[in-house]
C-alpha positions as CSV (number, residue, x, y, z in Angstrom):
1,X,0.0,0.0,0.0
2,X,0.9,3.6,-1.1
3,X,2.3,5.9,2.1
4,X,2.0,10.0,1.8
5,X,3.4,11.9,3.7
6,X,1.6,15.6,3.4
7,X,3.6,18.6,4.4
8,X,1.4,21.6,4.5
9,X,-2.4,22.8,5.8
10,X,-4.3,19.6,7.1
11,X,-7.0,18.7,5.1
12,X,-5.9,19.4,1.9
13,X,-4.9,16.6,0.2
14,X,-8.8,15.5,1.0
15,X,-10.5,19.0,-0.2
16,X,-8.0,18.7,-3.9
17,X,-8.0,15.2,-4.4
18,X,-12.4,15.2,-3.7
19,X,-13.7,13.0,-6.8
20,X,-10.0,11.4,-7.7
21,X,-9.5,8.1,-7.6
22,X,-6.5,7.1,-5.8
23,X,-4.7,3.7,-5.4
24,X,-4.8,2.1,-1.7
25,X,-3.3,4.0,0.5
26,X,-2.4,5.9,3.9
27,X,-2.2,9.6,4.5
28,X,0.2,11.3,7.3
29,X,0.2,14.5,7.6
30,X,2.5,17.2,9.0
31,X,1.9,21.1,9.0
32,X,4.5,23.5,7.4
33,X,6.9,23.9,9.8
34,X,7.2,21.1,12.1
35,X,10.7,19.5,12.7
36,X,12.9,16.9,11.1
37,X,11.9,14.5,13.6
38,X,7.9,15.2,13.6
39,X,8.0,15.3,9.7
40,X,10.3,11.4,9.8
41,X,8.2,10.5,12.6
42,X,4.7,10.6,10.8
43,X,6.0,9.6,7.7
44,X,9.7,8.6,7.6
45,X,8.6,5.4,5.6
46,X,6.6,7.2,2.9
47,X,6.9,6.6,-0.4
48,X,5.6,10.0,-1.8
49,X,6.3,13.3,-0.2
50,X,3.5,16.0,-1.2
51,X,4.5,19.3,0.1
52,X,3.1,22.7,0.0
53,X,4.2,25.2,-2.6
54,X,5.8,27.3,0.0
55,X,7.3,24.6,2.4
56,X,11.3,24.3,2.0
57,X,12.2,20.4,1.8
58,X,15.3,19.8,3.6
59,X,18.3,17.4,1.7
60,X,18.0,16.2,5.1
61,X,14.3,15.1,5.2
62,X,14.8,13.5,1.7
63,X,17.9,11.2,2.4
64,X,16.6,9.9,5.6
65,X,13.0,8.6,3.6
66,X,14.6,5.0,2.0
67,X,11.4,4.7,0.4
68,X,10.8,7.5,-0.9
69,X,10.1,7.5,-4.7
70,X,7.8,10.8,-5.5
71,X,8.6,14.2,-4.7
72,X,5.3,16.6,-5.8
73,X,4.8,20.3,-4.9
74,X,1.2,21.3,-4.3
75,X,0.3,24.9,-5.3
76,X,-0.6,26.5,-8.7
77,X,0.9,30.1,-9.4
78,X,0.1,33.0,-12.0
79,X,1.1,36.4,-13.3
């Protein structure tokens, strides 16, 4: 089964994703902002890592996520 780990405003992933269908899987979540250790801690063992547009992604956080295989930035932007 699919793990996410969701860096940003709780909820979200459920309000944007509302009529998708998604293969099985489990949803941790994490506001903007939280530490190293809350972020590896709620989903250390994810294997995709959606963050919000204006959340920095530390080397750190990546390296320390073996199975991680999907990096995706939520957010849409406009001039």
């Amino acid at each position: 089964m699919l793990k996410i780990l969701h860096i940003g405003k709780p909820g979200n992933v459920a309000r944007f994703a509302a009529g998708l269908t998604l293969p099985p899987h489990t949803l941790a979540e994490c506001r903007s902002g939280s530490t190293l250790e809350e972020y590896l801690a709620a989903g250390g063992d994810a294997d995709v890592l959606l963050a919000d547009a204006m959340t920095p992604i530390a080397a750190e956080l990546i390296d320390a996520m073996p199975n991680l295989k999907l990096i995706h930035s939520e957010g849409v932007g406009y001039n």
